[in-house]
C-alpha positions as CSV (number, residue, x, y, z in Angstrom):
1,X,4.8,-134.6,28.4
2,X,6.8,-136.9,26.2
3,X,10.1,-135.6,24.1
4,X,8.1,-135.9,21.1
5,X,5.3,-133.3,22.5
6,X,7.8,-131.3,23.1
7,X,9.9,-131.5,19.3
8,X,6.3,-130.8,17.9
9,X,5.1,-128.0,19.9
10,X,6.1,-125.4,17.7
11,X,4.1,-126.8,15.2
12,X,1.3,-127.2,17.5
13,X,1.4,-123.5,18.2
14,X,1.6,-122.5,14.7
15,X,-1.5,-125.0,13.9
16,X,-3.0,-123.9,16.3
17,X,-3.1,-119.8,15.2
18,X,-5.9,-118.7,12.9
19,X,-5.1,-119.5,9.0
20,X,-5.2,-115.3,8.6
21,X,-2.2,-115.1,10.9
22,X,-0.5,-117.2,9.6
23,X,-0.9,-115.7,6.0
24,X,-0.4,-112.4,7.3
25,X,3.1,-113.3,9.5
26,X,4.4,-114.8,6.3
27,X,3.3,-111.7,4.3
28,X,5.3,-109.7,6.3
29,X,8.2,-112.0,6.7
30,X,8.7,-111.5,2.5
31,X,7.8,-107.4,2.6
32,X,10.9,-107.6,5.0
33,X,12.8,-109.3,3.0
34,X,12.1,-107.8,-0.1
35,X,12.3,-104.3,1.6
36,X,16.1,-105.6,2.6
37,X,17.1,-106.9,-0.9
38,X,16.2,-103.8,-2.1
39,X,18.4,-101.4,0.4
40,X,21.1,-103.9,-0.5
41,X,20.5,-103.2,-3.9
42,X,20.8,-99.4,-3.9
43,X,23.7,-99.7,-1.5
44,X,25.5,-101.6,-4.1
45,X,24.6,-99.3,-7.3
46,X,25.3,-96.3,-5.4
47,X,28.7,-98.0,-4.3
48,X,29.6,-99.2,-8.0
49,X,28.4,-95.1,-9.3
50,X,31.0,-93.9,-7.1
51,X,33.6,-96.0,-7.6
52,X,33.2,-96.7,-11.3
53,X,35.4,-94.1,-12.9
54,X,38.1,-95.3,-10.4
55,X,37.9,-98.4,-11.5
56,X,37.6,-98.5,-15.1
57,X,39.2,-95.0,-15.9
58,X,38.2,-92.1,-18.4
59,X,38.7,-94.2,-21.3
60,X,42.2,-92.9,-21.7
61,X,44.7,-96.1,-23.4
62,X,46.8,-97.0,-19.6
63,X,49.1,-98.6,-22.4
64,X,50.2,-95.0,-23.8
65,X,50.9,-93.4,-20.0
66,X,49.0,-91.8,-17.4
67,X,46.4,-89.3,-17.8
68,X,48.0,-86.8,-15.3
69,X,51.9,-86.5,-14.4
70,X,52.4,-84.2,-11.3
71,X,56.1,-82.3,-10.8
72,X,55.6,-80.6,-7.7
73,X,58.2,-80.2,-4.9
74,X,57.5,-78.1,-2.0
75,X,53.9,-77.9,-0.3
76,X,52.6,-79.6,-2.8
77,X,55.0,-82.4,-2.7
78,X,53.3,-82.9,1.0
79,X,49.9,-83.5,-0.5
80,X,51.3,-86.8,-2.7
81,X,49.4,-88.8,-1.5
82,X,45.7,-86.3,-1.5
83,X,46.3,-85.2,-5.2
84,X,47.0,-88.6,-6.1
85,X,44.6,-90.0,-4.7
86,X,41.8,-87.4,-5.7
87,X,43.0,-87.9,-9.1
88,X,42.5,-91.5,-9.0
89,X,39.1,-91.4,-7.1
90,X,37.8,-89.6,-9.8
91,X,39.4,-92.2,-12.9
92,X,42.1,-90.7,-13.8
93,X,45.8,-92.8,-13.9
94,X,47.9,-90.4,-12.4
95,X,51.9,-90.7,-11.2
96,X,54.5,-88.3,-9.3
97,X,57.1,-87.1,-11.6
98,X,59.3,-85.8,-9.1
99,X,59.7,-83.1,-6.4
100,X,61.8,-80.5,-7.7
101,X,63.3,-77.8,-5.3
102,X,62.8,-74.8,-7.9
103,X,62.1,-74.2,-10.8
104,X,65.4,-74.1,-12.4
105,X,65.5,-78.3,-11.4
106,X,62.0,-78.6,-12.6
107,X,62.9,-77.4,-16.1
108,X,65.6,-79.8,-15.9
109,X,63.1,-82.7,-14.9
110,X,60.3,-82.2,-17.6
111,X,63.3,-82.4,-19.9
112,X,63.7,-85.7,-19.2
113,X,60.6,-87.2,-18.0
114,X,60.0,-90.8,-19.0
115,X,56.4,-90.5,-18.6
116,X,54.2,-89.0,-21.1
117,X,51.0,-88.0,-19.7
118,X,47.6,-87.8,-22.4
119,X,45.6,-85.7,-20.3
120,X,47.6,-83.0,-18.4
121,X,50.7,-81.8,-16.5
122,X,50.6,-80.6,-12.9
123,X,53.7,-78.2,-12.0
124,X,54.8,-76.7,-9.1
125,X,58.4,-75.6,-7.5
126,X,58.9,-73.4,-4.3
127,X,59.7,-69.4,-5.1
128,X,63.6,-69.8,-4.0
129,X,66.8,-67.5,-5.2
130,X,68.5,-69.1,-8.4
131,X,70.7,-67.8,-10.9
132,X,71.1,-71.1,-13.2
133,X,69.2,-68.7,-16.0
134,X,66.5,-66.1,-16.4
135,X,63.7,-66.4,-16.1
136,X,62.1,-66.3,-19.1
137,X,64.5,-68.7,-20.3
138,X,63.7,-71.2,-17.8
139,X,60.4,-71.1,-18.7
140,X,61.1,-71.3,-22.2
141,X,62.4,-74.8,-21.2
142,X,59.6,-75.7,-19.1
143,X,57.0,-75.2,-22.0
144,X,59.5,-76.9,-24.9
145,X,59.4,-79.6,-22.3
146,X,55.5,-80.1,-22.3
147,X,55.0,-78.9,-25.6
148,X,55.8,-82.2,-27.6
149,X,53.6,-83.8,-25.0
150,X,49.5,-82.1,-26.3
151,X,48.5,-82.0,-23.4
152,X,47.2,-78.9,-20.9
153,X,49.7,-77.5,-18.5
154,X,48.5,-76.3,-15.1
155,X,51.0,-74.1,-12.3
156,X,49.7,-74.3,-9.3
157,X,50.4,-71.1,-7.5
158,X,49.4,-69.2,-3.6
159,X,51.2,-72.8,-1.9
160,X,54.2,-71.1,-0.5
161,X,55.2,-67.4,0.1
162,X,56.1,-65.4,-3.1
163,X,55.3,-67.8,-5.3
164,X,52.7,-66.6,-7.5
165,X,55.4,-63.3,-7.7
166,X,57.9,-65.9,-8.9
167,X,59.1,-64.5,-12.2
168,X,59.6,-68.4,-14.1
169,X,55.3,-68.2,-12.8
170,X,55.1,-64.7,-14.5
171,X,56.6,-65.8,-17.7
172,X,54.7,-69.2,-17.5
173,X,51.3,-67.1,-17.4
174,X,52.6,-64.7,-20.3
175,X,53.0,-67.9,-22.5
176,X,49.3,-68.9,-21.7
177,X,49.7,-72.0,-19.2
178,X,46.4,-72.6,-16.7
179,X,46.8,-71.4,-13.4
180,X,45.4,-73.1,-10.4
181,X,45.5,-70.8,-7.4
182,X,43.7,-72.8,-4.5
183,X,44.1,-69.8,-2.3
184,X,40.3,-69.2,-1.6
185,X,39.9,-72.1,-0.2
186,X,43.4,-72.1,1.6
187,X,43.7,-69.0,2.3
188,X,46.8,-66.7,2.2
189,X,50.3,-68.9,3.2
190,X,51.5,-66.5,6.1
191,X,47.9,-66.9,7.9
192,X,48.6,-69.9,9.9
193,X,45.9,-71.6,12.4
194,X,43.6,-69.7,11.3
195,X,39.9,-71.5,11.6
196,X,37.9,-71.8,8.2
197,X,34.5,-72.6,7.7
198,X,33.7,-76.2,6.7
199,X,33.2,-77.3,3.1
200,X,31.0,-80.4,2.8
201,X,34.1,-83.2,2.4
202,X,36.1,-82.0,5.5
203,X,36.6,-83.4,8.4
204,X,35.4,-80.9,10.7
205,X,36.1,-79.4,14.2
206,X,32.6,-78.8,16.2
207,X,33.0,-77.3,19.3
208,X,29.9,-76.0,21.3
209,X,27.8,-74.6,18.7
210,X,29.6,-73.6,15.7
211,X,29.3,-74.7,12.4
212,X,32.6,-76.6,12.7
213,X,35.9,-75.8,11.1
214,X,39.0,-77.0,10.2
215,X,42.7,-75.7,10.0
216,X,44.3,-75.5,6.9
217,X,47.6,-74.8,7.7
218,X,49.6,-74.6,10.4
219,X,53.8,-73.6,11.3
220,X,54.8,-76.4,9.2
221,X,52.6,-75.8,5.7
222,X,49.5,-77.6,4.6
223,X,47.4,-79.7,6.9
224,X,45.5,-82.9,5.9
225,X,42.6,-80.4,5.4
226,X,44.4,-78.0,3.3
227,X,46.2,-80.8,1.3
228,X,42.5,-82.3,0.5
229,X,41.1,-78.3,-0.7
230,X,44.3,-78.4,-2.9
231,X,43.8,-81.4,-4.6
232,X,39.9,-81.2,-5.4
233,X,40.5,-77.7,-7.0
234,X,43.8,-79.6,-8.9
235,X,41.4,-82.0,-9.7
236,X,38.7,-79.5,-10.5
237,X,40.8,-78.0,-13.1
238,X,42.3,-80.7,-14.9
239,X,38.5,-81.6,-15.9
Protein backbone atom coordinates (compact mmCIF):
# COMPACT_ATOMS: atom_id res chain seq x y z
CA UNK A 1 0.00 0.00 0.00
CA UNK A 2 1.39 3.24 -1.17
CA UNK A 3 1.34 6.69 1.18
CA UNK A 4 -1.21 7.99 -1.04
CA UNK A 5 -3.66 4.81 -0.33
CA UNK A 6 -3.26 5.47 2.85
CA UNK A 7 -3.94 9.74 2.82
CA UNK A 8 -7.14 8.70 0.89
CA UNK A 9 -8.50 5.91 2.88
CA UNK A 10 -10.80 7.85 4.83
CA UNK A 11 -12.40 8.89 1.87
CA UNK A 12 -12.48 5.52 0.56
CA UNK A 13 -14.33 4.40 3.64
CA UNK A 14 -16.74 7.11 3.53
CA UNK A 15 -17.35 6.44 -0.40
CA UNK A 16 -17.63 3.44 0.16
CA UNK A 17 -20.79 3.59 3.00
CA UNK A 18 -24.36 3.57 1.54
CA UNK A 19 -25.52 7.38 0.34
CA UNK A 20 -28.35 6.95 3.39
CA UNK A 21 -25.64 6.77 5.93
CA UNK A 22 -23.98 9.21 4.95
CA UNK A 23 -27.13 11.51 4.85
CA UNK A 24 -28.25 10.28 8.05
CA UNK A 25 -24.48 10.77 9.99
CA UNK A 26 -24.47 14.25 8.74
CA UNK A 27 -28.20 14.71 9.92
CA UNK A 28 -27.20 13.96 13.16
CA UNK A 29 -23.95 15.67 13.19
CA UNK A 30 -26.20 19.27 12.70
CA UNK A 31 -29.25 18.07 15.37
CA UNK A 32 -26.11 17.92 17.74
CA UNK A 33 -25.01 20.95 16.96
CA UNK A 34 -28.01 22.74 16.82
CA UNK A 35 -29.17 20.93 20.10
CA UNK A 36 -25.69 22.50 21.58
CA UNK A 37 -26.17 26.12 20.24
CA UNK A 38 -29.33 26.05 21.73
CA UNK A 39 -28.20 24.94 25.57
CA UNK A 40 -25.62 27.60 24.97
CA UNK A 41 -28.25 29.86 24.25
CA UNK A 42 -30.49 29.47 27.27
CA UNK A 43 -27.34 29.27 29.38
CA UNK A 44 -26.53 32.74 28.35
CA UNK A 45 -30.21 34.37 28.61
CA UNK A 46 -30.68 32.83 31.90
CA UNK A 47 -27.07 34.16 32.86
CA UNK A 48 -27.78 37.79 31.45
CA UNK A 49 -31.73 37.49 33.60
CA UNK A 50 -29.87 37.07 36.59
CA UNK A 51 -27.37 39.34 36.41
CA UNK A 52 -29.07 42.11 34.58
CA UNK A 53 -30.39 44.27 37.47
CA UNK A 54 -26.80 44.05 38.83
CA UNK A 55 -25.51 45.25 36.04
CA UNK A 56 -27.53 48.05 34.82
CA UNK A 57 -29.30 49.03 38.18
CA UNK A 58 -32.99 49.98 39.08
CA UNK A 59 -32.95 52.86 37.00
CA UNK A 60 -31.99 55.10 39.88
CA UNK A 61 -29.51 58.36 38.53
CA UNK A 62 -25.74 56.73 40.05
CA UNK A 63 -24.95 60.56 39.47
CA UNK A 64 -27.34 61.67 42.47
CA UNK A 65 -25.89 58.84 45.15
CA UNK A 66 -26.50 55.39 45.95
CA UNK A 67 -29.79 53.77 46.18
CA UNK A 68 -29.21 52.36 49.74
CA UNK A 69 -26.67 53.83 52.51
CA UNK A 70 -26.13 51.29 55.42
CA UNK A 71 -25.03 52.71 59.12
CA UNK A 72 -24.72 49.67 61.03
CA UNK A 73 -22.03 48.94 63.65
CA UNK A 74 -22.14 45.82 65.66
CA UNK A 75 -23.38 42.40 64.10
CA UNK A 76 -24.45 43.86 61.34
CA UNK A 77 -21.28 45.65 60.63
CA UNK A 78 -19.89 41.74 60.30
CA UNK A 79 -22.18 41.09 57.45
CA UNK A 80 -20.60 44.19 55.17
CA UNK A 81 -19.72 42.41 52.89
CA UNK A 82 -23.36 39.92 52.53
CA UNK A 83 -25.65 43.01 52.73
CA UNK A 84 -23.60 44.69 50.31
CA UNK A 85 -23.36 42.41 48.28
CA UNK A 86 -27.10 41.20 48.27
CA UNK A 87 -27.98 44.67 47.67
CA UNK A 88 -25.92 44.92 44.66
CA UNK A 89 -26.86 41.41 43.28
CA UNK A 90 -30.18 42.47 43.20
CA UNK A 91 -29.36 46.29 41.24
CA UNK A 92 -29.22 48.28 43.70
CA UNK A 93 -25.87 50.90 44.24
CA UNK A 94 -25.36 50.55 47.76
CA UNK A 95 -22.31 51.98 50.18
CA UNK A 96 -21.32 51.61 54.08
CA UNK A 97 -21.82 54.66 55.84
CA UNK A 98 -20.08 53.78 58.88
CA UNK A 99 -20.12 51.45 61.86
CA UNK A 100 -21.29 53.32 64.77
CA UNK A 101 -20.88 51.81 68.37
CA UNK A 102 -24.42 53.14 69.65
CA UNK A 103 -26.70 54.90 68.87
CA UNK A 104 -25.77 58.11 70.45
CA UNK A 105 -22.54 58.03 67.55
CA UNK A 106 -24.97 56.97 64.97
CA UNK A 107 -27.04 60.13 65.43
CA UNK A 108 -23.97 61.95 65.29
CA UNK A 109 -23.01 60.09 61.87
CA UNK A 110 -26.37 60.59 59.86
CA UNK A 111 -25.75 64.14 60.81
CA UNK A 112 -23.05 64.43 58.75
CA UNK A 113 -23.25 61.82 56.14
CA UNK A 114 -21.88 62.85 52.75
CA UNK A 115 -23.85 60.42 51.00
CA UNK A 116 -27.41 60.91 50.09
CA UNK A 117 -29.04 57.77 49.37
CA UNK A 118 -32.55 57.98 46.81
CA UNK A 119 -33.89 54.78 47.82
CA UNK A 120 -33.39 53.98 51.56
CA UNK A 121 -31.39 54.10 54.78
CA UNK A 122 -30.36 50.96 56.62
CA UNK A 123 -29.56 51.59 60.49
CA UNK A 124 -28.41 49.74 63.10
CA UNK A 125 -26.15 50.36 66.51
CA UNK A 126 -25.57 47.78 69.38
CA UNK A 127 -28.07 48.20 72.64
CA UNK A 128 -25.02 49.70 74.98
CA UNK A 129 -25.29 52.06 78.22
CA UNK A 130 -25.05 55.90 77.17
CA UNK A 131 -25.95 59.00 78.75
CA UNK A 132 -24.86 61.53 75.83
CA UNK A 133 -29.00 62.36 75.78
CA UNK A 134 -32.38 60.64 76.05
CA UNK A 135 -33.63 58.80 74.27
CA UNK A 136 -36.12 60.28 72.61
CA UNK A 137 -33.89 63.04 71.81
CA UNK A 138 -31.45 60.96 70.16
CA UNK A 139 -33.88 59.74 67.99
CA UNK A 140 -35.26 62.99 67.30
CA UNK A 141 -31.75 63.46 65.74
CA UNK A 142 -31.66 60.28 63.96
CA UNK A 143 -34.95 61.11 61.99
CA UNK A 144 -34.05 65.12 61.43
CA UNK A 145 -31.03 63.38 59.95
CA UNK A 146 -32.94 61.23 57.34
CA UNK A 147 -35.70 63.36 57.03
CA UNK A 148 -34.21 65.95 54.45
CA UNK A 149 -33.09 62.82 52.67
CA UNK A 150 -37.13 61.23 51.21
CA UNK A 151 -36.26 58.32 51.47
CA UNK A 152 -37.57 55.09 53.68
CA UNK A 153 -35.79 54.44 56.94
CA UNK A 154 -35.39 50.84 58.09
CA UNK A 155 -33.83 49.64 61.95
CA UNK A 156 -32.81 46.59 61.89
CA UNK A 157 -33.49 44.99 65.28
CA UNK A 158 -33.20 41.03 67.12
CA UNK A 159 -28.97 41.24 65.99
CA UNK A 160 -27.64 41.59 69.42
CA UNK A 161 -29.08 41.13 72.92
CA UNK A 162 -31.56 43.85 74.17
CA UNK A 163 -31.68 45.51 71.25
CA UNK A 164 -35.05 45.59 69.97
CA UNK A 165 -35.74 46.79 74.02
CA UNK A 166 -33.32 49.69 73.24
CA UNK A 167 -35.25 52.72 74.07
CA UNK A 168 -33.56 55.18 70.91
CA UNK A 169 -35.43 51.61 68.79
CA UNK A 170 -38.66 52.31 70.94
CA UNK A 171 -38.78 55.91 70.08
CA UNK A 172 -37.65 55.21 66.47
CA UNK A 173 -40.81 52.81 66.10
CA UNK A 174 -43.17 55.48 67.85
CA UNK A 175 -42.03 57.97 65.05
CA UNK A 176 -43.12 55.36 62.32
CA UNK A 177 -39.57 54.07 60.88
CA UNK A 178 -39.73 50.25 59.19
CA UNK A 179 -38.50 47.63 61.30
CA UNK A 180 -36.60 44.81 59.96
CA UNK A 181 -36.42 42.08 62.63
CA UNK A 182 -34.61 38.97 60.87
CA UNK A 183 -35.08 37.04 63.94
CA UNK A 184 -37.27 34.12 62.37
CA UNK A 185 -34.90 33.23 60.30
CA UNK A 186 -31.98 33.87 62.88
CA UNK A 187 -33.40 32.97 65.63
CA UNK A 188 -33.14 34.51 69.12
CA UNK A 189 -29.26 36.01 69.83
CA UNK A 190 -28.51 34.05 73.15
CA UNK A 191 -29.34 30.53 71.20
CA UNK A 192 -25.99 29.86 69.91
CA UNK A 193 -25.12 26.58 67.73
CA UNK A 194 -28.20 25.81 67.51
CA UNK A 195 -28.94 23.71 63.98
CA UNK A 196 -31.68 25.31 61.73
CA UNK A 197 -33.39 23.88 58.88
CA UNK A 198 -32.14 24.82 55.46
CA UNK A 199 -33.69 27.51 53.32
CA UNK A 200 -33.07 27.03 49.57
CA UNK A 201 -29.81 29.57 49.20
CA UNK A 202 -27.72 28.08 52.11
CA UNK A 203 -25.06 26.22 52.14
CA UNK A 204 -26.03 23.31 53.96
CA UNK A 205 -24.73 20.67 56.51
CA UNK A 206 -26.06 16.96 55.44
CA UNK A 207 -25.07 14.49 57.66
CA UNK A 208 -26.60 10.87 57.42
CA UNK A 209 -30.09 11.52 56.46
CA UNK A 210 -31.24 14.81 57.48
CA UNK A 211 -32.54 17.43 55.57
CA UNK A 212 -29.25 19.39 56.11
CA UNK A 213 -28.73 22.48 58.29
CA UNK A 214 -26.73 25.23 58.90
CA UNK A 215 -25.58 27.33 62.03
CA UNK A 216 -26.47 30.71 62.25
CA UNK A 217 -24.63 31.79 64.98
CA UNK A 218 -22.17 30.79 67.07
CA UNK A 219 -19.98 32.39 70.49
CA UNK A 220 -18.80 35.06 68.36
CA UNK A 221 -22.31 36.50 66.59
CA UNK A 222 -23.43 35.80 63.05
CA UNK A 223 -22.06 33.10 60.89
CA UNK A 224 -21.67 33.39 57.05
CA UNK A 225 -25.14 31.71 57.11
CA UNK A 226 -26.74 34.04 59.42
CA UNK A 227 -25.07 37.08 57.85
CA UNK A 228 -26.65 35.81 54.25
CA UNK A 229 -30.57 35.28 56.17
CA UNK A 230 -29.93 38.93 57.35
CA UNK A 231 -29.19 40.53 54.29
CA UNK A 232 -31.91 38.82 51.97
CA UNK A 233 -34.63 39.91 54.58
CA UNK A 234 -32.63 43.63 54.47
CA UNK A 235 -32.86 43.26 51.10
CA UNK A 236 -36.41 41.98 51.17
CA UNK A 237 -37.55 45.00 52.79
CA UNK A 238 -35.99 47.68 51.13
CA UNK A 239 -38.06 46.47 47.94
Amino acid sequence: MTVADQWYFPVAVEESLPRSETVTARSHGRRGVRATSLVLGAVLIVSLYWWWPGIMGRGENHDSGPAVVVVGGGQLSRSEEKVLRRLREEGYSATWGGSPADWCELSEMITVLGTIPTRAVVLYAPSVPSDCDEASVVADRVIDGVETMDVRVLVVVGLEGGDRDDPVVRALIDRGVTIVDPTSLIGEPTVVRERVDCLWWDDCVFEGVNPGYVIVRDENGLTAAGQQRVARLIVATVQ
